[in-house]
C-alpha positions as CSV (number, residue, x, y, z in Angstrom):
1,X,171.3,98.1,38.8
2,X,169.0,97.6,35.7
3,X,167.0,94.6,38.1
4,X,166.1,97.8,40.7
5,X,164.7,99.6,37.4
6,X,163.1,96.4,36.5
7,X,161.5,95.6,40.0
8,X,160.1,99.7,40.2
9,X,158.7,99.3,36.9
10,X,155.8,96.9,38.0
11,X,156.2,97.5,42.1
12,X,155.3,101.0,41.6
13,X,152.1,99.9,40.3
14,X,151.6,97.3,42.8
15,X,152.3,99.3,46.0
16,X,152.7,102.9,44.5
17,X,149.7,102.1,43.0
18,X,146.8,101.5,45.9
19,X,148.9,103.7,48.2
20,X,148.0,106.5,46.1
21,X,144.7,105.6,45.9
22,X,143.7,105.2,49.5
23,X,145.6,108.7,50.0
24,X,143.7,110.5,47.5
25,X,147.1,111.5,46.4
26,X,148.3,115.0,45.0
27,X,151.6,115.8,43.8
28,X,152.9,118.8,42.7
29,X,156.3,119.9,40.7
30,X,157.0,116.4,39.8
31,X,159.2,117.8,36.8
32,X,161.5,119.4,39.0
33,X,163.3,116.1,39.8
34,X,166.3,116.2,37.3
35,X,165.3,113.6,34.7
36,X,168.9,112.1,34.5
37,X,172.2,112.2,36.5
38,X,172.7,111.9,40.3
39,X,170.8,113.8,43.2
40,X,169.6,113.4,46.2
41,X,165.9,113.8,47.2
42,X,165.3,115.0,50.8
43,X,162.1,114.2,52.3
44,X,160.2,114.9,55.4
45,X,158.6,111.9,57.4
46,X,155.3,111.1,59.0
47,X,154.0,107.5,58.6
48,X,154.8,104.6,56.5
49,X,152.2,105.6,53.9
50,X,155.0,107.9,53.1
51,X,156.9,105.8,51.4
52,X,154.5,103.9,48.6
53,X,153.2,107.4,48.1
54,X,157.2,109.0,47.1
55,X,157.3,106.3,44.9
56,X,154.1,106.8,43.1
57,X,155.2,110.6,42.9
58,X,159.2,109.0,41.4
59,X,159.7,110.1,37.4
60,X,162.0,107.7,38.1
61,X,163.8,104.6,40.7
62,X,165.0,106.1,44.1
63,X,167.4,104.5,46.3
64,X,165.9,104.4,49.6
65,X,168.1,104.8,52.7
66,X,166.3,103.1,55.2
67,X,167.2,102.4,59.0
68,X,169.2,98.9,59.3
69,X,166.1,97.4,61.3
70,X,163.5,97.4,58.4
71,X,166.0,96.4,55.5
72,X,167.1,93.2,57.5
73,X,163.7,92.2,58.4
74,X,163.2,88.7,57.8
75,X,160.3,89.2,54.9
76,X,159.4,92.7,54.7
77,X,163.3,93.6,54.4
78,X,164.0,91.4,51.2
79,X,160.9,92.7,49.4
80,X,162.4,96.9,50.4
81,X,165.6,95.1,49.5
82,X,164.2,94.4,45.8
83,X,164.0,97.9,45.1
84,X,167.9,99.2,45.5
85,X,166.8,100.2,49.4
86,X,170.1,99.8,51.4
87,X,170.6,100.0,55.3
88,X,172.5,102.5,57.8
89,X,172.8,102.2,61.0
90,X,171.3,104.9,63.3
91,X,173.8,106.7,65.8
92,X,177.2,105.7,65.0
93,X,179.2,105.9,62.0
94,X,178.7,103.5,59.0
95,X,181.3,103.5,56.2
96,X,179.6,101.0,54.4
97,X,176.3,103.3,53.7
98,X,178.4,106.3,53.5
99,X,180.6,104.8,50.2
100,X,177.0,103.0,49.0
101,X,175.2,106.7,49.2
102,X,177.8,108.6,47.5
103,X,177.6,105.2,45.1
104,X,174.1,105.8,43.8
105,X,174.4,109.4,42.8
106,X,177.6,109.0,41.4
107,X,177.0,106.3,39.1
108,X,173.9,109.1,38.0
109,X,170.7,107.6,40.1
110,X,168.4,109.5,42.4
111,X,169.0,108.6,46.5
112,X,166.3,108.9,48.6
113,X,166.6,110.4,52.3
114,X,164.2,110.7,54.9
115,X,166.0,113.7,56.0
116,X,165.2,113.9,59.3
117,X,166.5,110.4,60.0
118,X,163.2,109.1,61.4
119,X,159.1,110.1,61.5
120,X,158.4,113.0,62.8
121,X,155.7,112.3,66.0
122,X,154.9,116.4,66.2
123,X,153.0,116.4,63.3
124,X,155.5,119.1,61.5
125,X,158.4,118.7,60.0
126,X,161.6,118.5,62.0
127,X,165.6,118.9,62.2
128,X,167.2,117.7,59.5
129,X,170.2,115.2,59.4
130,X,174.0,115.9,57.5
131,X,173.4,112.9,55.4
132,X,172.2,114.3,52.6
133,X,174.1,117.6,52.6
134,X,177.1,115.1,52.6
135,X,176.5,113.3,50.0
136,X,175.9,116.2,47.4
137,X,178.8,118.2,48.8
138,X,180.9,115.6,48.4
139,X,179.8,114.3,45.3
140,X,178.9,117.6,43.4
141,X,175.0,116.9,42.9
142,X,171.8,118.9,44.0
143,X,169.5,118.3,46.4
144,X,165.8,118.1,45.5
145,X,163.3,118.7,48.9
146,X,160.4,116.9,48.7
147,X,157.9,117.8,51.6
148,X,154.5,115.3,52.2
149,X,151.4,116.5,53.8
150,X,148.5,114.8,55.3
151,X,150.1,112.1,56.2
152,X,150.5,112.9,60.2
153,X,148.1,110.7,61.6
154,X,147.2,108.7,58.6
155,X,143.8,107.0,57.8
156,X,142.4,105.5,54.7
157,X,141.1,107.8,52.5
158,X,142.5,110.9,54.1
159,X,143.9,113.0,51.5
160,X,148.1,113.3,50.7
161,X,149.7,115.8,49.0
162,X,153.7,115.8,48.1
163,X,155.5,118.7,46.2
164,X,158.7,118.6,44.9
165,X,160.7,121.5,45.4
166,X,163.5,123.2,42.9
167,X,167.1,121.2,42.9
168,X,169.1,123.1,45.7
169,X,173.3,123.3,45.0
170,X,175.6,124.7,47.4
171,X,178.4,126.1,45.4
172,X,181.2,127.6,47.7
173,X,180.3,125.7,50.5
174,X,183.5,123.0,52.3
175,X,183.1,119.8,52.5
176,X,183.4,119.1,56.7
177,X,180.8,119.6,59.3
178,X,180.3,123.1,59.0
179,X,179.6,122.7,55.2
180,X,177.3,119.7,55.9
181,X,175.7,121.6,59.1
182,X,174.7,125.1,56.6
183,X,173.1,123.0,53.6
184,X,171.1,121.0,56.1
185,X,169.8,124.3,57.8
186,X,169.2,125.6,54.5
187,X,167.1,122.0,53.1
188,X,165.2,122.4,56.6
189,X,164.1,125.6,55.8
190,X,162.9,125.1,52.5
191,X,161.1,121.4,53.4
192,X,159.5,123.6,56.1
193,X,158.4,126.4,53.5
194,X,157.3,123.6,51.3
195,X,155.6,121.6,54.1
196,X,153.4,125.2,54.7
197,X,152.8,125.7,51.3
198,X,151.1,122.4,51.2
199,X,149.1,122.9,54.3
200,X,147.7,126.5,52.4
201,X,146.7,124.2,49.1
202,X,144.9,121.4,52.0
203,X,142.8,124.5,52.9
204,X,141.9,125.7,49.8
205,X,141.0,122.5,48.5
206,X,143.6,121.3,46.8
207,X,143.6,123.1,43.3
208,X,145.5,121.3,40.4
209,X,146.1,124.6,39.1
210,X,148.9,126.5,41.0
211,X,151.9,128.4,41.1
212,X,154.4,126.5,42.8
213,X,155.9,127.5,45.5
């Protein structure tokens, strides 16, 4: 996996880079991503501007989970490809992205999820999906929400902010659908809670000075 390191170490700049830019971007409680081992960051979803702009805010390479349509797209899909970002398939069951999730954190990397599964066209964030609650039950590792705002409806120069929020276990919970069902309820509360939080610091102006939520 040391080409995926390789290939964010200068893509980060060249996408990360302008994305963050043309989003004015903000990000809060970047040093609450663990700084080694495995998790899994859980992140809400508005527009595709989300996705340069996570990756400007990484300490370090995710590995995107993206839907199969995009990562076998004739050009577009070899350059996401470049980056460690691996396919599922939407609405039916996937072995092969299952073991490859459970994979990444295990052999100590961070996997990203857009958590609700696709954007969210209500302009808040929405239900989230078992796959990340899976993947840290099964595999023993936290969960870190990450909720984006200002991205609904996205133009150039419009300002982003993202805030990481603090790694989440579940200690004591199974690992089965009802396990996988109560994390997810409790990462959708808190990417909600950090979602409003965001939309508060939007209205004040966006101080760099805060107390994070």
């Amino acid at each position: 996996m040391d080409w995926v390191r390789f290939n964010w170490a200068w893509g980060k700049w060249v996408m990360g880079g302008p994305a963050a830019l043309l989003s004015r971007l903000r990000v809060y409680g970047r040093s609450r991503v663990p700084a080694s081992g495995g998790a899994v960051v859980a992140f809400n979803h508005f527009s595709w501007i989300d996705i340069p702009d996570f990756g400007w805010a990484a300490p370090r390479p995710y590995y995107f989970l993206a839907k199969v349509e995009a990562v076998e797209f004739q050009v577009g899909g070899a350059y996401l490809r470049m980056f460690g970002t691996f396919a599922v398939r939407r609405g039916e069951s996937d072995r092969e992205a299952v073991r490859r999730m459970r994979e990444v954190v295990r052999d100590g990397n961070l996997l990203g999820i857009f958590a609700e599964g696709t954007r969210q066209r209500s302009g808040v964030p929405g239900h989230v999906q078992p796959g990340a609650a899976m993947v840290a039950l099964n595999e023993n590792v936290p969960i870190v929400p990450a909720a984006i705002y200002g991205s609904y409806h996205w133009k150039p120069g419009h300002p982003v902010s993202i805030v990481f929020g603090e790694p989440m276990r579940f200690d004591g919970l199974p690992t089965g659908s009802k396990g996988y069902r109560e994390a997810s309820e409790q990462v959708q509360t808190e990417l909600r809670r950090l979602w409003e939080w965001l939309a508060e610091q939007h209205a004040a102006g966006r101080p760099r000075r805060v107390t994070l939520p």
